[in-house]
C-alpha positions, 0 to 999 in steps of 0.5 A, a space after each residue: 662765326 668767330 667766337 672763343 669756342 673752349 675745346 682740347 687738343 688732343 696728342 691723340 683721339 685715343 688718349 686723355 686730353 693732355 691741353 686745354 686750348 680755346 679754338 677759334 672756329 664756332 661749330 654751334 654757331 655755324 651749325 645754326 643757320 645750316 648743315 656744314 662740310 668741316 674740312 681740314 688736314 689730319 690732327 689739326 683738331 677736327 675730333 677734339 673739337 666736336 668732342 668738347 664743343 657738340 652734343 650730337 644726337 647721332 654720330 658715326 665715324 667711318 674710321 670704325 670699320 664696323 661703322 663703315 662697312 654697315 654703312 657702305 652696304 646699307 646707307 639707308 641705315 642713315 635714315 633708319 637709326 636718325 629718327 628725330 626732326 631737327 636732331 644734330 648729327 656728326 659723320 666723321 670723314 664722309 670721303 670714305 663713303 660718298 654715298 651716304 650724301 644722297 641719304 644726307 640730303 633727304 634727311 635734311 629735307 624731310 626731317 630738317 636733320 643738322 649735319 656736320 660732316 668732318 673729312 681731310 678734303 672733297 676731293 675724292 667726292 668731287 672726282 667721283 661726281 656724288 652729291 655735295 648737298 647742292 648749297 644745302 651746307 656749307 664748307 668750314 676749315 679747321 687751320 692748325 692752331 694760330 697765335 691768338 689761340 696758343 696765347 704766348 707763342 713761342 717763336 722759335 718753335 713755332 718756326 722750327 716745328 709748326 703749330 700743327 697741336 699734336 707737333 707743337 704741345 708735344 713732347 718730341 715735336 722733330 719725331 711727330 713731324 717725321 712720322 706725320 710726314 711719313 704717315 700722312 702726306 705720302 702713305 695715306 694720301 695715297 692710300 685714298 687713291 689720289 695717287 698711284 705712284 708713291 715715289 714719285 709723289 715723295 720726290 714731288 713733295 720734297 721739291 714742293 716743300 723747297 718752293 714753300 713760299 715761292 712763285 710756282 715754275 712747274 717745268 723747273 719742279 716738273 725737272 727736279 722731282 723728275 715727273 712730267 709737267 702735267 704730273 706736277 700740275 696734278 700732284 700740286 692740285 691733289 695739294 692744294 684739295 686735300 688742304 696740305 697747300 694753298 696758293 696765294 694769287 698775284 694782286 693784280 690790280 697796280 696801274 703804274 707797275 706792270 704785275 706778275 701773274 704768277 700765285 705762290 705757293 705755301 704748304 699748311 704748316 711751316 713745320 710740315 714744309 721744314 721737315 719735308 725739306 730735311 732742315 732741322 736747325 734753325 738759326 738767327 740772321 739766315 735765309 732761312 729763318 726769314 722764310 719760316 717767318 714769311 710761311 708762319 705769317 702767311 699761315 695766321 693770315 690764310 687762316 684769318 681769311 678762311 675764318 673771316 671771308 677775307 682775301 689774300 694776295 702778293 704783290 710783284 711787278 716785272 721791275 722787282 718790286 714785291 709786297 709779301 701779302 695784300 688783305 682784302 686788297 686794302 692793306 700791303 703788308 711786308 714781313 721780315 725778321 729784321 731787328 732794325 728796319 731801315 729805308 732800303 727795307 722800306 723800297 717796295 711798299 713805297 712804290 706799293 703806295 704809289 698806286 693809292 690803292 692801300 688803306 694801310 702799309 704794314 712793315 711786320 718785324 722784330 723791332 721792338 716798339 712800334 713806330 711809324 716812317 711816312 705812311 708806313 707802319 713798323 709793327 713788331 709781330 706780335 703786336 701785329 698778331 694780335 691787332 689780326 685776331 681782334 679785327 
């Protein structure tokens, strides 16, 4: 599934190709097995990668009105304009027309006909009850750009604005995040009919972005963003299926140590949830540089799972202790924007490897060389990234 996959990045699919960037998702190669449902936010790179990476025989993009409407009257036209056993075809977000799944389904069937259908989540298909080809495709995510495909990342930008390709290679990264923010998570998602009441939404998101990164209290949010609970489980579900969120489930599985069972949440990009918590300056030695670095990890590691079919989880027990992240339950893995690590920093892996569950104990900082106290490894990040990405 991961292989280097040349492909562009585009500021916007209407425009020239401004950067070249290697992708790390391999459509050709996932395409071969079966049929595949390619979800993910808008502009993480969806188009640009089937663009330079695919040679469709037929493709159909329902953000074309001309395209929608005949096919929303007509979904047979499916079946009579793709003629050829076997062919490939591209049907770029299929949330805004369901329907045509049943006549997806019959053309894999009868004329083993290769799908690749694009959209920002399978929520609204899902609701609506409509065929999801019953395991006749399977599901891929497309995550902004991580560090193994930006190659010398830059840190501080990355922290500030996210790597979300249109953000983080532009020339106006603090304007593009405002106007995705304006554009996308509140108008469109509700344009899609997830929610009905827009204001409420936009305080929701705001007190959401403020929670990035933390244990979910849905009364004290529910008080905040002055919606009820049942609201904020709802609006934090519409979150989690349009892949604007995730939660990362409590690693449960500490016998010394009683774990707490409640996940944490983080949105997709650490410069989405910034600009949705109106931060614009970023500074060394503060809270909230740690916090952007934890929500920058944790998204190269969400990815990394998603990519891989790994697991991702946290560690907290009711005495205070916690391990930021736990992959594929064998490697615990504390993050922090410390130059000097010194033993207090060390307190709760410690008690982590007290439950002689762990392969590996990773402290990820910003020393500078790498070194190791008892069992535990002080890894400087970027070397940590990269060791990630080539595992």
């Amino acid at each position: 599934m991961l292989s280097a996959v040349s492909s562009f990045i585009m500021i916007n699919d209407d425009m020239v190709d401004s950067a070249y960037i290697t992708r790390l998702l391999d459509l050709n190669d996932a395409l071969k097995r079966k049929s595949c449902f390619l979800f993910g936010p808008r502009q993480t790179g969806k188009t640009s990668l089937i663009r330079h990476t695919l040679k469709p025989g037929h493709s159909f993009n329902l953000l074309e009105s001309d395209t929608y409407l005949a096919l929303k009257r007509s979904p047979a036209r499916l079946r009579e304009e793709i003629i050829k056993p076997g062919a490939l075809v591209v049907i770029d977000e299929v949330q805004k027309a369901p329907e045509l799944l049943d006549e997806v389904q019959w053309l894999i069937e009868e004329r083993r006909v290769r799908f690749l259908l694009t959209g920002s989540s399978a929520r609204k298909m899902r609701r609506g009850g409509v065929n999801l080809l019953g395991g006749r495709a399977h599901s891929l995510v497309l995550h902004p750009l991580v560090s193994e495909e930006i190659g010398e990342i830059d840190f501080m930008r990355a922290l500030r604005f996210g790597t979300l390709p249109s953000v983080y290679l532009g020339d106006a990264p603090e304007r593009d995040l405002k106007d995705y923010v304006a554009d996308y998570m509140q108008l469109e998602v509700a344009h899609e009919g997830l929610v009905r009441n827009i204001p409420a939404f936009s305080r929701f998101l705001e007190v959401a972005a403020l929670c990035n990164g933390q244990m979910l209290n849905y009364s004290e949010i529910a008080n905040d963003a002055q919606v009820p609970r049942t609201t904020v489980h709802e609006f934090f579900s519409i979150l989690r299926d349009t892949l604007l969120g995730w939660n990362v489930e409590p690693w449960n599985q500490s016998k010394k140590r009683k774990p707490i069972v409640t996940p944490k949440f983080f949105l997709f990009d650490v410069g989405v949830a910034r600009a949705l918590q109106g931060r614009r300056v970023l500074e060394e030695n503060t809270a909230e540089l740690g916090e952007a670095f934890e929500s920058f990890i944790a998204h190269e590691l969400k990815a990394w799972v998603d990519y891989r079919h790994g697991s991702l989880h946290y560690w907290r027990t009711t005495s205070g202790f916690e391990v930021d992240f736990i992959l594929n339950d064998e490697m615990g893995i504390e993050v922090k924007t410390t130059r000097q690590v010194t033993g207090s920093d060390l307190k709760a892996l410690r008690a982590l490897a007290e439950e002689k569950k762990m392969r590996r104990l990773l402290f990820v900082c910003r020393e500078n060389r790498r070194r190791k106290v008892e069992n535990i490894e002080i890894v400087p990040w970027r070397e940590f990234l990269r060791e990630l990405w080539a595992s």
